[in-house]
N, C-alpha and C positions, 0 to 999 in steps of 0.2 A: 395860524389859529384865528379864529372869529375873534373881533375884539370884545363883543357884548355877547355877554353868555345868555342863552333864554331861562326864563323863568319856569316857565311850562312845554310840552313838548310840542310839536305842530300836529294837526289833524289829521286824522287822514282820511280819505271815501272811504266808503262800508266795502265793507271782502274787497281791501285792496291785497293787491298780489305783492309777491314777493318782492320784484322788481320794480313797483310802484314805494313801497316800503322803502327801498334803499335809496332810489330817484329823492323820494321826498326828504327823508333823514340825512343826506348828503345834501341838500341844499340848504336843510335848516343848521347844520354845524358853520356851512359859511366857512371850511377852513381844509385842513390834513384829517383825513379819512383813512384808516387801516382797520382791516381784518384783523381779529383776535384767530389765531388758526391756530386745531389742536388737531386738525387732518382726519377730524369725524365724516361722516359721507356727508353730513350735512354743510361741511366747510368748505367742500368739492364743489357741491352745488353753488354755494354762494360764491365759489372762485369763477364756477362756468358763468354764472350771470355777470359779473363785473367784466370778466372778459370778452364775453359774447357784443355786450353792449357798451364796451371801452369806457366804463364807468372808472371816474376819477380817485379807487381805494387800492392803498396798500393793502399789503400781507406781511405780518411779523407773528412768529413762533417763538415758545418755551422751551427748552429744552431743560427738563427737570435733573438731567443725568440719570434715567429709572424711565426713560419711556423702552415700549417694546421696538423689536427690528422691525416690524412690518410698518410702524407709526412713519420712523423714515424711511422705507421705501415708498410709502405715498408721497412722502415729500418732494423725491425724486421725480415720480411719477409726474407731476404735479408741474416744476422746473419745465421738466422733459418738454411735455403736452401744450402747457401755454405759455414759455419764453418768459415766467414771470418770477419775477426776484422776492426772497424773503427773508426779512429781517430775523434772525437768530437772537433772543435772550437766552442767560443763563443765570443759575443762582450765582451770588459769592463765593467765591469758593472757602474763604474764612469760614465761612457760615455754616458752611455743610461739615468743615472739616472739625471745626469745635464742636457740631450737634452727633456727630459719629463719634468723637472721643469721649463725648459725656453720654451717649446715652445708646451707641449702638447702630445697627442699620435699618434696625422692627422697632425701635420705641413708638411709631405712631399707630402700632397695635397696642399699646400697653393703655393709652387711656385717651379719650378726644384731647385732651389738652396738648397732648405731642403731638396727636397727629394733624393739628392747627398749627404747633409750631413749623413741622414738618413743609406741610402747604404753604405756610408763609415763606418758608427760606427759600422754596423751589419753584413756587410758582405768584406767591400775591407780590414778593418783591420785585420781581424781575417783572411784572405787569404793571406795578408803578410807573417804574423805567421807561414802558416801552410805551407808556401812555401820556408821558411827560410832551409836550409841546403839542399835542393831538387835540383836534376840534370835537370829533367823536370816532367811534369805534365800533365795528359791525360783528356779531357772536351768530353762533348756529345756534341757540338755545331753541327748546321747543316747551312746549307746554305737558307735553306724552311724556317728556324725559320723568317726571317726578314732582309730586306734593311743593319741594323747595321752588321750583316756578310755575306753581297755578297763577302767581299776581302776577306776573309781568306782563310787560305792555309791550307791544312790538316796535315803539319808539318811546326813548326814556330822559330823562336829565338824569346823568349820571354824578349823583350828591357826595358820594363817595368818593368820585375819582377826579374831582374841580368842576363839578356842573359842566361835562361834556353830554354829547350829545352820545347814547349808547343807539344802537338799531340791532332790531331780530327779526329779522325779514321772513325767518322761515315759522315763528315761534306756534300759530295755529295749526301749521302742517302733524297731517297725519304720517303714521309710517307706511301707509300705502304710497303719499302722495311720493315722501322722501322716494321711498324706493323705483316709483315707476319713473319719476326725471333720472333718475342716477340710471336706471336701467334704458331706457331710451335714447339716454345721451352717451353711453359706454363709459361714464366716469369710471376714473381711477380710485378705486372703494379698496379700503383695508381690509386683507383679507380676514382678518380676523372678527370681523362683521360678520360673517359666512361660516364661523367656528363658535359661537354663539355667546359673540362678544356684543349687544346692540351697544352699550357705552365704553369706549377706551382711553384708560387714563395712564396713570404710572404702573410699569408691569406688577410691582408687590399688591398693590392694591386695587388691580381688577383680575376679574375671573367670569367666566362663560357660565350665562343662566341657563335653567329651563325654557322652554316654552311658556309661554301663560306668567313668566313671574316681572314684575316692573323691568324696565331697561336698563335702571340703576341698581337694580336689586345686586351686582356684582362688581360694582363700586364701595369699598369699606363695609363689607359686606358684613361686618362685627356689631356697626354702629346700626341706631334706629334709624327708619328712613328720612325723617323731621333735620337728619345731621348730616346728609351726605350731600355736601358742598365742601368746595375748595378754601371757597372766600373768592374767588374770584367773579362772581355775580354776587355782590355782596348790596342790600338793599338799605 
């Protein structure tokens, strides 16, 4: 880990690319570099670029206990394709077993406040964890996904997670741009992208939009759009 955390994030050229992004944000953490991977097409992408260019970042995964089967069969895919290892979190299993005795396996339909607690047990703890000894950390977020990341920055100090350095290398991409590298490059894309899934999270709490409707729109699809966050990009 870097021993002097930065204050502010480092600069970057005007319409730097992705790969500039990530070049530059891995040198500014100065330390352990890992992927936040939830096996979106856009984490494929970010996997081909580290790979491509033997860039110095892990990959570690959540496993909430509630993802769908095709989430790991990209994972596989993923192994397969580029020889590369990934770190597996999981929740507690205390945690989940006390939240199903008290409250069931849908309480975080019943109102936000479970289904925060929900996301906490299965995903914001186990990303403590996985974020513990790391200089920074790289996400597919984009700016398209929804209203919750219009601010973000493509390089951040992460205040939140001990003043690491976060990177979103892909965050101004369009979904043209996402699609035409994934398609180009033959990545290994979940199928359920192509079922008209554009965001996939835990099976109970996603579902396949229309056309024309946000990306996230079938994420917590109860809650207003202003709420559909994990916590896991927490500002």
């Amino acid at each position: 880990m870097a021993t002097e955390k930065l204050s502010s994030p480092p600069r970057l050229p005007r319409s730097a690319t992705p790969l500039e992004i990530l070049r530059i944000g891995i040198e500014a953490a100065d330390g352990v570099v890992s992927l936040a991977c939830s096996f979106s097409v856009e984490d494929v992408i970010i996997i081909d670029l580290i790979t491509s260019h033997d860039l110095p970042v892990g990959i570690f995964a959540i496993d909430t206990g509630r993802l769908p089967e095709e989430t790991h069969e990209v994972a596989e895919a993923i192994v397969s394709r580029y020889g590369v290892g990934i770190d597996w979190y999981f929740p507690r299993n205390d945690e989940v077993e006390r939240l199903l005795r008290e409250k069931g396996p849908f309480s975080f339909r019943e109102s936000l406040a479970n289904r925060h607690q929900c996301c906490h047990i299965r995903k914001v703890e186990p990303l403590e964890r996985a974020l513990a000894g790391l200089a920074g950390w790289v996400t597919g977020v984009r700016r398209a996904h929804g209203v919750t990341r219009a601010n973000l920055a493509p390089l951040e100090i992460d205040d939140t997670n001990g003043g690491i350095v976060k990177i979103n290398p892909l965050l101004d991409w369009t979904d043209a741009q996402v699609w035409e590298y994934a398609e180009a490059r033959q990545l290994p894309v979940n199928r359920l992208h192509h079922q008209g899934y554009p965001s996939i999270g835990c099976a109970p709490c996603t579902r396949a939009v229309t056309p024309g409707q946000p990306p996230r729109s079938g994420r917590w699809w109860w809650e207003d759009p202003e709420h559909k966050e994990c916590g896991l990009h927490r500002r």
